[in-house]
Jmol script that loads the backbone (N, CA, C; Angstrom):
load data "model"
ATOM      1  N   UNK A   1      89.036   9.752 -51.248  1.00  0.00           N
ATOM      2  CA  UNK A   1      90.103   9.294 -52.082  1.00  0.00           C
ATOM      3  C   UNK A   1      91.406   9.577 -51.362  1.00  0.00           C
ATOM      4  N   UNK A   2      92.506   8.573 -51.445  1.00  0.00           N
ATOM      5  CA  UNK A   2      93.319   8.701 -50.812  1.00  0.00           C
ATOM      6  C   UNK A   2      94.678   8.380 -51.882  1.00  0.00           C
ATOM      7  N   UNK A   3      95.526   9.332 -51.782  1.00  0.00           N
ATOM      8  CA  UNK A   3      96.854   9.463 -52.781  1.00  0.00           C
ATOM      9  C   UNK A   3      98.335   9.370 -52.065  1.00  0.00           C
ATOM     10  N   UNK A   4      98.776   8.640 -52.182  1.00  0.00           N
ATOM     11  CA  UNK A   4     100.275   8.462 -51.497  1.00  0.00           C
ATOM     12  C   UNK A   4     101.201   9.037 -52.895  1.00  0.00           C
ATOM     13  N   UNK A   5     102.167  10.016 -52.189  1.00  0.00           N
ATOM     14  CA  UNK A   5     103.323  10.434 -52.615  1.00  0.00           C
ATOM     15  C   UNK A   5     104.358  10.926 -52.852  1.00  0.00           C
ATOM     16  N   UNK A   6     105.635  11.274 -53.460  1.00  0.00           N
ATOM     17  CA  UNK A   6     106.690  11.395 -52.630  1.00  0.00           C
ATOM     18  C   UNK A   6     106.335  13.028 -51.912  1.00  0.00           C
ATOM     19  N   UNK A   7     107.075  13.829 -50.978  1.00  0.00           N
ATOM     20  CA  UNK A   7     107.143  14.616 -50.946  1.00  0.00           C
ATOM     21  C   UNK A   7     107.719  15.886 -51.730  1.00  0.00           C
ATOM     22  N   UNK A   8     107.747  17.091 -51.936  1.00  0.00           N
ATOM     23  CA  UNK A   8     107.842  18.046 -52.846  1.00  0.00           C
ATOM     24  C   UNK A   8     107.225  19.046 -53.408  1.00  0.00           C
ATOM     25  N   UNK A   9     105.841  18.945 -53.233  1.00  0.00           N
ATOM     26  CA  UNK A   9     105.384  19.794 -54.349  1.00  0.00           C
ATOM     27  C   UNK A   9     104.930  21.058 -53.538  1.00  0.00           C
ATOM     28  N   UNK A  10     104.751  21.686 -54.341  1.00  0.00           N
ATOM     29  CA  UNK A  10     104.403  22.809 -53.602  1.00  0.00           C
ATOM     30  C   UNK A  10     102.682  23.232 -53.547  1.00  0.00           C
ATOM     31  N   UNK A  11     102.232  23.844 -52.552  1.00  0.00           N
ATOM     32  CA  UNK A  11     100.657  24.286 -52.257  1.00  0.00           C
ATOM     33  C   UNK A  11     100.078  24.498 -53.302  1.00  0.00           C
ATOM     34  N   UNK A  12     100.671  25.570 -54.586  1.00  0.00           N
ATOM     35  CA  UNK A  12      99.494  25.553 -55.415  1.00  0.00           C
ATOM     36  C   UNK A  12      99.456  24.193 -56.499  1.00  0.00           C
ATOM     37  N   UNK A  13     100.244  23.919 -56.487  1.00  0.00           N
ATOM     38  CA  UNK A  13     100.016  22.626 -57.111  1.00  0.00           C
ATOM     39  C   UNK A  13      99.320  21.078 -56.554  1.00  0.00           C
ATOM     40  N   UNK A  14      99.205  21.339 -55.747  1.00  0.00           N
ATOM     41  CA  UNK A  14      98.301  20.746 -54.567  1.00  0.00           C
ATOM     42  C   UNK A  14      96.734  21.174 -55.081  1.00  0.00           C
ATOM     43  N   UNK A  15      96.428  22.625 -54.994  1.00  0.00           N
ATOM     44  CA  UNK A  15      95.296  22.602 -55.028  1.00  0.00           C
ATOM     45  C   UNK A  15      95.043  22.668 -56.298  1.00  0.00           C
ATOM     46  N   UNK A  16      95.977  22.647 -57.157  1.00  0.00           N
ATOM     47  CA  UNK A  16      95.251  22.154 -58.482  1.00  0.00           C
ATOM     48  C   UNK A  16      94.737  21.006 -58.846  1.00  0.00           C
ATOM     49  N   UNK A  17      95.393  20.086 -57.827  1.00  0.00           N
ATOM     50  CA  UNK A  17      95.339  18.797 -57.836  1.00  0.00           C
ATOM     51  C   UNK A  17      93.771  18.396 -57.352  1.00  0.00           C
ATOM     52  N   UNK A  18      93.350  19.262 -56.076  1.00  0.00           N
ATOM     53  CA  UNK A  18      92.455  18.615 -55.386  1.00  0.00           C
ATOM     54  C   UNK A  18      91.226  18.967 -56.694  1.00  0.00           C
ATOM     55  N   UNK A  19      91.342  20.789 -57.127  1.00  0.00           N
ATOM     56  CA  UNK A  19      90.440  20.893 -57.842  1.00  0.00           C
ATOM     57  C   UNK A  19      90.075  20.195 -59.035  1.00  0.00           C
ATOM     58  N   UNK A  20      91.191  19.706 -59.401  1.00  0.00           N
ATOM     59  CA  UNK A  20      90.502  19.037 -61.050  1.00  0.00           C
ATOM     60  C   UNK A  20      90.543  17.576 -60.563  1.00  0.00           C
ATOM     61  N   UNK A  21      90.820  17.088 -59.603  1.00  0.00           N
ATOM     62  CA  UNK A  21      90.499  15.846 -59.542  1.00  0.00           C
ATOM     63  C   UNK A  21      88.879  15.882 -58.909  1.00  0.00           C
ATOM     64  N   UNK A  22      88.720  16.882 -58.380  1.00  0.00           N
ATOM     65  CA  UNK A  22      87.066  17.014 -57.938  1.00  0.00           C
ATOM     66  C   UNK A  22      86.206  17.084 -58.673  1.00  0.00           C
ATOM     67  N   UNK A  23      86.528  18.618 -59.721  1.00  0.00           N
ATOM     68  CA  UNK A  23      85.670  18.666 -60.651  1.00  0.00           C
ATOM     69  C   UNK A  23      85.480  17.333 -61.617  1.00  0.00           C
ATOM     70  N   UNK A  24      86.564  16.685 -62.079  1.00  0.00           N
ATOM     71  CA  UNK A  24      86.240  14.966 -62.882  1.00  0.00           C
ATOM     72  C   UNK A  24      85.586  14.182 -62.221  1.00  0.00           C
ATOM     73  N   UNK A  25      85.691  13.707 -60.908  1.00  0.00           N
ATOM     74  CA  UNK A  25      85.198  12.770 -60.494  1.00  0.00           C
ATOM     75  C   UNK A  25      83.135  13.412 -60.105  1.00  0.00           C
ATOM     76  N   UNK A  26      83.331  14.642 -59.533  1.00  0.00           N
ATOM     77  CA  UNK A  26      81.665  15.121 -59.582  1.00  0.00           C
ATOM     78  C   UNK A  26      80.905  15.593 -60.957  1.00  0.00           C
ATOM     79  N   UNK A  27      81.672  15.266 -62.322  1.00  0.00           N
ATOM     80  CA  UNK A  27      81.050  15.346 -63.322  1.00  0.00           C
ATOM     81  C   UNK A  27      80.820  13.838 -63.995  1.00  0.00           C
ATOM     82  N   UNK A  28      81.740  12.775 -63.915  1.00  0.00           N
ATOM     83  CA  UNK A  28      81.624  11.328 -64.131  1.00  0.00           C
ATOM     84  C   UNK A  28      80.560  10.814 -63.538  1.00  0.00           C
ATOM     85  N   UNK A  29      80.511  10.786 -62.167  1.00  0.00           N
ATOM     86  CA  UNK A  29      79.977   9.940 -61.403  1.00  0.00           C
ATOM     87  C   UNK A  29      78.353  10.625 -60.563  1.00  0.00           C
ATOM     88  N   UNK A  30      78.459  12.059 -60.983  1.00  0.00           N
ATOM     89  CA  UNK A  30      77.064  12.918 -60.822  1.00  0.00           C
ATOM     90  C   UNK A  30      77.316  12.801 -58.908  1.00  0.00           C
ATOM     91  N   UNK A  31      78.113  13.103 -58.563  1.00  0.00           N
ATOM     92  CA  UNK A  31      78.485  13.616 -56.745  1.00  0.00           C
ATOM     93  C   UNK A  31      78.556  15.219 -56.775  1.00  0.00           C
ATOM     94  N   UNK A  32      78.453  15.397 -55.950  1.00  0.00           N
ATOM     95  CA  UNK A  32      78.184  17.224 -55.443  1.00  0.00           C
ATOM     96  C   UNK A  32      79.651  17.138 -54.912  1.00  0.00           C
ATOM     97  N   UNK A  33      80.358  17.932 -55.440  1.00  0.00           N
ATOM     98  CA  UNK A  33      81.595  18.646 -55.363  1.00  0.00           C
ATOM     99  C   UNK A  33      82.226  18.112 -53.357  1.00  0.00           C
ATOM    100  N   UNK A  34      81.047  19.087 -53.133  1.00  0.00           N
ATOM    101  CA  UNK A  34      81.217  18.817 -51.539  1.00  0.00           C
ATOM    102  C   UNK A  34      81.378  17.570 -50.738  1.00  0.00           C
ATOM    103  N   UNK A  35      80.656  16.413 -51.535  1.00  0.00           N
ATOM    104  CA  UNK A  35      80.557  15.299 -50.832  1.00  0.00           C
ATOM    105  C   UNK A  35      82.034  14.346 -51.230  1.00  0.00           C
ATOM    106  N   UNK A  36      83.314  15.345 -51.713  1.00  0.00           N
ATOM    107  CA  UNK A  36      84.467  14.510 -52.111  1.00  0.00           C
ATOM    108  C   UNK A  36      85.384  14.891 -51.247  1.00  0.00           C
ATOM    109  N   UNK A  37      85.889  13.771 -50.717  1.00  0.00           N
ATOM    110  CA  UNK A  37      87.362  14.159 -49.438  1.00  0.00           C
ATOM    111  C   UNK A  37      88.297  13.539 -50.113  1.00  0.00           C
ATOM    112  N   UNK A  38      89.588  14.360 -50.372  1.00  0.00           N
ATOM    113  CA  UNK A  38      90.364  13.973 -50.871  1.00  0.00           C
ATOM    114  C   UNK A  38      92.111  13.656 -49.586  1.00  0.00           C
ATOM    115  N   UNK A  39      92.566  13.074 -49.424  1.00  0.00           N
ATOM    116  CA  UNK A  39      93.971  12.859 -48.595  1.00  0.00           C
ATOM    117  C   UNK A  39      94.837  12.950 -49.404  1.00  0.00           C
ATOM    118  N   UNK A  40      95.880  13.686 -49.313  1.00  0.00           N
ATOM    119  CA  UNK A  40      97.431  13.538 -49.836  1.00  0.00           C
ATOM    120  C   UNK A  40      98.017  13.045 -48.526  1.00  0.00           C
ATOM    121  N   UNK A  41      98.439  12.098 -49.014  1.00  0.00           N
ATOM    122  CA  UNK A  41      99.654  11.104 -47.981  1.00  0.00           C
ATOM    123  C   UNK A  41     101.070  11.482 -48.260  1.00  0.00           C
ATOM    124  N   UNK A  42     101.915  12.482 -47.999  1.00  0.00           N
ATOM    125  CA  UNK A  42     103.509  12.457 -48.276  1.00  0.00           C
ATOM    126  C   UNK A  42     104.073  11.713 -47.487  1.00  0.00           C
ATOM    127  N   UNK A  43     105.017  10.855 -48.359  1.00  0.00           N
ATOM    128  CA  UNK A  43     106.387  10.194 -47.631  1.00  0.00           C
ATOM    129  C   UNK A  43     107.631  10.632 -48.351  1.00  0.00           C
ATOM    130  N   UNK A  44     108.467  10.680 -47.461  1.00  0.00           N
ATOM    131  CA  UNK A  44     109.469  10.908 -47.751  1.00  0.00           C
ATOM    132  C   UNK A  44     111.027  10.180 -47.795  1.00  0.00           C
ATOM    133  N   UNK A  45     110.339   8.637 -47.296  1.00  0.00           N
ATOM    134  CA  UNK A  45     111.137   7.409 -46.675  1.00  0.00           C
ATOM    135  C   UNK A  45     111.248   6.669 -48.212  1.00  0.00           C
ATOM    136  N   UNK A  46     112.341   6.912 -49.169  1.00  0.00           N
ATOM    137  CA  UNK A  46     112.232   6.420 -50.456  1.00  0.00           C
ATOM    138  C   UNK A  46     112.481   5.078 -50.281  1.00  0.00           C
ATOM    139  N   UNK A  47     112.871   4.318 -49.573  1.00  0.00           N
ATOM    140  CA  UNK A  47     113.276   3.144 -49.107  1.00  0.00           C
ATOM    141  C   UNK A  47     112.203   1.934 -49.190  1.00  0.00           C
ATOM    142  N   UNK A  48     110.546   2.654 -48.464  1.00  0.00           N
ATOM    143  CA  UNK A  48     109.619   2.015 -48.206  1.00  0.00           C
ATOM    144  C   UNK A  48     108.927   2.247 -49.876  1.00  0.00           C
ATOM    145  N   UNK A  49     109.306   2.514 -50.714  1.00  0.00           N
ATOM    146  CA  UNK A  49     108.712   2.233 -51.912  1.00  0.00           C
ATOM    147  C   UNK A  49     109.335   1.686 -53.064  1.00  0.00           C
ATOM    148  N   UNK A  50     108.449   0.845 -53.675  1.00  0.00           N
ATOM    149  CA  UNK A  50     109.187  -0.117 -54.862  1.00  0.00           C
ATOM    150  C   UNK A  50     108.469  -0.119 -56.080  1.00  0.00           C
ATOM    151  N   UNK A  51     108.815  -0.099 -56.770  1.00  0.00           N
ATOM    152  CA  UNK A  51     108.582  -0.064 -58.521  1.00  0.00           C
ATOM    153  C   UNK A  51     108.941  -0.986 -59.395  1.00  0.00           C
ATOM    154  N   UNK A  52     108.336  -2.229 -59.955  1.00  0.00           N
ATOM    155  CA  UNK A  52     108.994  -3.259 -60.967  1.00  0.00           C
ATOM    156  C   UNK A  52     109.026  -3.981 -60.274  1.00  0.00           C
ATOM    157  N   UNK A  53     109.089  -4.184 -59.039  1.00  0.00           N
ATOM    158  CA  UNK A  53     109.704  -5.071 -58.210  1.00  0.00           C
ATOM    159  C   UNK A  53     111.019  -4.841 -57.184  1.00  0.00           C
ATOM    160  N   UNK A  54     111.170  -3.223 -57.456  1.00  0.00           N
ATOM    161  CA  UNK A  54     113.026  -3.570 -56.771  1.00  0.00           C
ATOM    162  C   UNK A  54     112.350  -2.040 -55.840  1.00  0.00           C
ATOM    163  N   UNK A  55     113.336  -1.870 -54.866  1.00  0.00           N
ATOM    164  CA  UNK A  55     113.171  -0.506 -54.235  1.00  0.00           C
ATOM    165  C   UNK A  55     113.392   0.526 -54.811  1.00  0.00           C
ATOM    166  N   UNK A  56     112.901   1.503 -54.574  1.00  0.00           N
ATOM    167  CA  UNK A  56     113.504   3.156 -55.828  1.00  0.00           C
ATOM    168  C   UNK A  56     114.437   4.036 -54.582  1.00  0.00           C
ATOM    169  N   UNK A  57     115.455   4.218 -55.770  1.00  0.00           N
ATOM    170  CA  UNK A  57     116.757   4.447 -55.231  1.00  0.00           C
ATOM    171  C   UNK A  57     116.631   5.950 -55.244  1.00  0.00           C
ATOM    172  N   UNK A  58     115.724   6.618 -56.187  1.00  0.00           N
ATOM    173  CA  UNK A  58     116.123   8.129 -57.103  1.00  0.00           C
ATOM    174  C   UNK A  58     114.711   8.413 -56.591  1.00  0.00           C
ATOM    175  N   UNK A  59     114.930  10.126 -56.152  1.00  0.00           N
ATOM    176  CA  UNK A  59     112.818  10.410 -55.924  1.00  0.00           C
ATOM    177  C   UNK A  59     112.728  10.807 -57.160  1.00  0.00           C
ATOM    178  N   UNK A  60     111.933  10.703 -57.969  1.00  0.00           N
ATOM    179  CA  UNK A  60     110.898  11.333 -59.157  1.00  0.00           C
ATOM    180  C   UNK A  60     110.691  12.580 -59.191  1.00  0.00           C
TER     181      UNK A  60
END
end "model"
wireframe off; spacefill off
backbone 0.3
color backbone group
């Protein structure tokens, strides 16, 4: 699984991220924990992203 987003957050919130998105997806779909790779993609180029249709001016 692969996640694009802005930059910011900090490590443990990261791995809260990886963990409960692991534990949901290996209880839905019956996968062994282990067999899930997860990517965080940070950018930090607010320019190259758009919302509605228009570029985002403000990071989130």
């Amino acid at each position: 699984m692969e996640i694009i987003l802005f930059k910011g957050r900090i490590l443990e919130t990261k791995k809260k991220l990886y963990k409960q998105i692991t534990a949901k997806i290996s209880c839905l779909l019956d996968i062994a924990p282990k067999s899930i790779f997860i990517l965080l993609r940070e950018n930090d180029d607010i320019e190259n992203w758009g919302f509605g249709g228009k570029i985002t001016t403000v990071q989130c």
